[in-house]
C-alpha positions as CSV (number, residue, x, y, z in Angstrom):
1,X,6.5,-28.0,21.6
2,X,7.2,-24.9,23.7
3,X,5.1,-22.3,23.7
4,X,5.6,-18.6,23.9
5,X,4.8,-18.6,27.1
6,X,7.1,-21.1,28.5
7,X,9.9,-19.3,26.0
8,X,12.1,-16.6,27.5
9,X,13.5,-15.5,24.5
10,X,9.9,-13.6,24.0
11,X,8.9,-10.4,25.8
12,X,6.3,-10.0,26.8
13,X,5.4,-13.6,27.5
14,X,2.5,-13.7,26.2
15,X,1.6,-13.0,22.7
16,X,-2.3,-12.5,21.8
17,X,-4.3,-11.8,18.5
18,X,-7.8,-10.7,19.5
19,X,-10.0,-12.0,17.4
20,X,-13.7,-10.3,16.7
21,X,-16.4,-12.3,18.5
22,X,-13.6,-14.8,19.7
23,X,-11.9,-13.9,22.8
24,X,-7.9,-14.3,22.9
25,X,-6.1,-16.9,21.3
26,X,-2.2,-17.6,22.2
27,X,-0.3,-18.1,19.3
28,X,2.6,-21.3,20.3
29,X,6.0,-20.0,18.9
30,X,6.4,-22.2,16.0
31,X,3.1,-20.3,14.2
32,X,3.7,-17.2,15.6
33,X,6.9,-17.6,13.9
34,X,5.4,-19.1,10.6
35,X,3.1,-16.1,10.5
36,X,6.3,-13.9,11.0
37,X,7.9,-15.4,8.3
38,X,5.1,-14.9,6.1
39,X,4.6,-10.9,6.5
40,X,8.4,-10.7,5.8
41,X,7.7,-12.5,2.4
42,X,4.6,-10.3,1.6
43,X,6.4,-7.5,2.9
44,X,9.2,-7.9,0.5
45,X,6.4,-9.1,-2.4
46,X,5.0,-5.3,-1.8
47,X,8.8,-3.9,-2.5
48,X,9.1,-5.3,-5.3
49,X,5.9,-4.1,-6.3
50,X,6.3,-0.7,-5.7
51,X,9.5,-0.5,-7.5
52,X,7.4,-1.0,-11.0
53,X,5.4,1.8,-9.9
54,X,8.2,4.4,-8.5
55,X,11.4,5.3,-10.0
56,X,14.9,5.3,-8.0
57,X,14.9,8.7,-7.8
58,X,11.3,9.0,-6.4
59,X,9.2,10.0,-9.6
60,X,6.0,7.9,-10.1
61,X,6.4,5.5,-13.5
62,X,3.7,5.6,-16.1
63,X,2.2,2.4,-14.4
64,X,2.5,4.7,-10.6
65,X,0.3,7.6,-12.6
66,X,-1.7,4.6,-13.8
67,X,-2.4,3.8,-10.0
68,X,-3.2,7.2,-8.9
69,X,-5.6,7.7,-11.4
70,X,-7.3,4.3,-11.1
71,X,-7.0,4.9,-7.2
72,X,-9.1,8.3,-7.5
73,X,-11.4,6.7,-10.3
74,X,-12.5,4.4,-7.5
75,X,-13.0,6.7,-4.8
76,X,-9.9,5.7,-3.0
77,X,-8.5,8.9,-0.8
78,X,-5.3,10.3,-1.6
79,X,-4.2,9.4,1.5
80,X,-4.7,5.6,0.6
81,X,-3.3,6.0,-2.9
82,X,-0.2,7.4,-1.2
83,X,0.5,4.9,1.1
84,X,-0.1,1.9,-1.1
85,X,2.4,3.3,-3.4
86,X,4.8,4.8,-0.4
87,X,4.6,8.7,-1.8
88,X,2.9,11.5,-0.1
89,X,-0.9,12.6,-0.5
90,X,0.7,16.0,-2.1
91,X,2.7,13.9,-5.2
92,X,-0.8,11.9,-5.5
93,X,-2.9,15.5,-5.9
94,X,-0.2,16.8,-7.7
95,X,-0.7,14.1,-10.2
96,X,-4.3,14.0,-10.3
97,X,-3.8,17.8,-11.0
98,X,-1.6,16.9,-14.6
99,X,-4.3,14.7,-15.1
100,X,-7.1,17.0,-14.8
101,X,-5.0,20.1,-17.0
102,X,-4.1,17.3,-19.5
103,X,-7.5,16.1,-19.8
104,X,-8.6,20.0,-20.0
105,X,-6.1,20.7,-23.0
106,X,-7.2,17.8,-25.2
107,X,-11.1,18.9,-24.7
108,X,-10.1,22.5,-25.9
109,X,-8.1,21.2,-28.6
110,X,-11.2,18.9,-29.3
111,X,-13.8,21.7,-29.4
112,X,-11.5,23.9,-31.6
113,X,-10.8,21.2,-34.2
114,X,-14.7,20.5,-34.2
115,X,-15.3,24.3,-34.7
């Protein structure tokens, strides 16, 4: 088995992970390619994922303002919910914004059918 060091096809030669507590290990080319292979999968898993969440024009779905508001609900930044679902912090405040007026409508229109 040829490892990435011996392969020239690989620049730099060596290829390292550190590891916490562990020192360097040197990945042979075979399972740095296995591990390759198996971002690109998850990679294109997460894709797919975000598509139920975003429309193809951009907007965020009903299950995307689902996310933001379960995202906030669990003290997640906006900056966090933004990247997970590949929009910027300002569409996640500007949906947590709709939220909050919505919320603050259907309390007033509550309180006045209470009255």
């Amino acid at each position: 088995m040829q490892t990435v060091a011996q392969s020239s096809k690989w620049k730099p030669k060596f290829l390292y992970i550190q590891q916490e507590y562990r020192g360097f290990m040197m990945f042979t080319e075979d399972t740095f390619r296995r591990h390759a292979e198996e971002v690109l999968v998850l990679a294109e898993q997460l894709a797919r994922a975000r598509k139920l969440f975003k429309t193809e024009g951009g907007h965020l779905t009903q299950a995307g303002r689902a996310v933001v508001l379960e995202g906030e609900r669990q003290g997640f930044g906006t900056g966090e919910i933004a990247s997970l679902l590949d929009v910027t912090p300002a569409v996640v405040r500007y949906h947590l914004r709709q939220q909050q007026r919505s919320s603050h409508s259907s309390s007033k229109v509550a309180e006045q059918l209470a009255a």
